[in-house]
N, C-alpha and C positions, 0 to 999 in steps of 0.2 A: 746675085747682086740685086738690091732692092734699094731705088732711090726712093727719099719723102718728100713733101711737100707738104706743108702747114699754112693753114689758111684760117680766117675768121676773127682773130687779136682785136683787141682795139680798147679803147676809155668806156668805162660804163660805172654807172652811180654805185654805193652800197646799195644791196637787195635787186640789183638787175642781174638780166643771161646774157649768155651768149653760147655760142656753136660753135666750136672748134675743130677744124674737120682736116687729116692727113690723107694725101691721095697718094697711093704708094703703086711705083713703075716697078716693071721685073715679072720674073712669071712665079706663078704656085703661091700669090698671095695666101690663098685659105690655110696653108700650112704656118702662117708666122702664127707666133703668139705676138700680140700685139700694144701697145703701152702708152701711157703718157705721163710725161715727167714734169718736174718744174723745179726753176732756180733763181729765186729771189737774191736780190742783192747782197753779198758777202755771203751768202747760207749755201751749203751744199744743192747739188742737185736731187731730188726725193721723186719717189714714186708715188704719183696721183693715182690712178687708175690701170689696172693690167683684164687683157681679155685674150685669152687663151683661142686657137685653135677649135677646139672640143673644151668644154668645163665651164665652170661658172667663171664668173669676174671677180673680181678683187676691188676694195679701197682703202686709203688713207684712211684714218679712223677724221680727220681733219673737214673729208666731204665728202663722207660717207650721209647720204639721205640729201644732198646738195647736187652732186655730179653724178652724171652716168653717161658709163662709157658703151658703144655699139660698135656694130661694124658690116659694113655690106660686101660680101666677098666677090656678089658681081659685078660690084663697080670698083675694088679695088679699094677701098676708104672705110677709114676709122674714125671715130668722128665721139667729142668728148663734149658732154652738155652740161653746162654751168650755171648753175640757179641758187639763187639766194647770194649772191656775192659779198665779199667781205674785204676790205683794204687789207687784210694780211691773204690774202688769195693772190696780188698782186705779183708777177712773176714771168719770168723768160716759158714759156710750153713747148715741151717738146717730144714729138713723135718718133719711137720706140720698134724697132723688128726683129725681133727674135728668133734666128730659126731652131726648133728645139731638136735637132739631131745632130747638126754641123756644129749649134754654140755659137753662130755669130750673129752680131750685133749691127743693127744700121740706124743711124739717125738722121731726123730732119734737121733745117736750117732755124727753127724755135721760131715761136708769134707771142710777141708780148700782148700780155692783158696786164692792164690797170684799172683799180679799182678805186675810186676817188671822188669825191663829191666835190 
């Protein structure tokens, strides 16, 4: 079992950052693969950023050279960085655990970012 916690959300202009950072409870973090999603108003939920265990990372073609996802396995935290922001970036964020030998799924409680001038 692996709970999340999502932290950092908040109002910021077009072309600002911010840091997004999931602290996740439970043991044997280094073994998730690990994610972040989002879900803008009527639109499905989509995968922003995925970082694997072992292997490179993944992105949205959307904010790929914009976002980049890390993660510190000894403090247990995933943590997604947002630069160049754009009012269609606007959206519920949400942190992702994948364990990839069981197959299950855990999620955080989502941190809204808005993007608005």
């Amino acid at each position: 079992q692996v709970q999340l916690v999502e932290s950092g959300g908040g109002l910021v202009q077009p072309g600002g950052s911010l840091r997004l950072s999931c602290a996740a409870s439970g043991s044997r973090f280094s073994i998730y693969n690990m994610g972040w999603y989002r879900q803008a108003p009527g639109k499905q939920r989509e995968l922003v950023a995925r970082i694997p265990s072992a292997g490179t990372t993944n992105y949205a073609d959307s904010v790929k050279g914009r976002f980049t996802i890390s993660r510190d396995n000894a403090k247990n935290t995933v943590y997604l960085q947002l630069n160049s922001l754009k009012p269609e970036d606007t959206a519920v964020y949400y942190c992702n655990a994948y364990h990839p030998v069981r197959g299950t799924n855990f999620w955080g409680q989502g941190t809204q970012v808005t993007v608005s001038s």
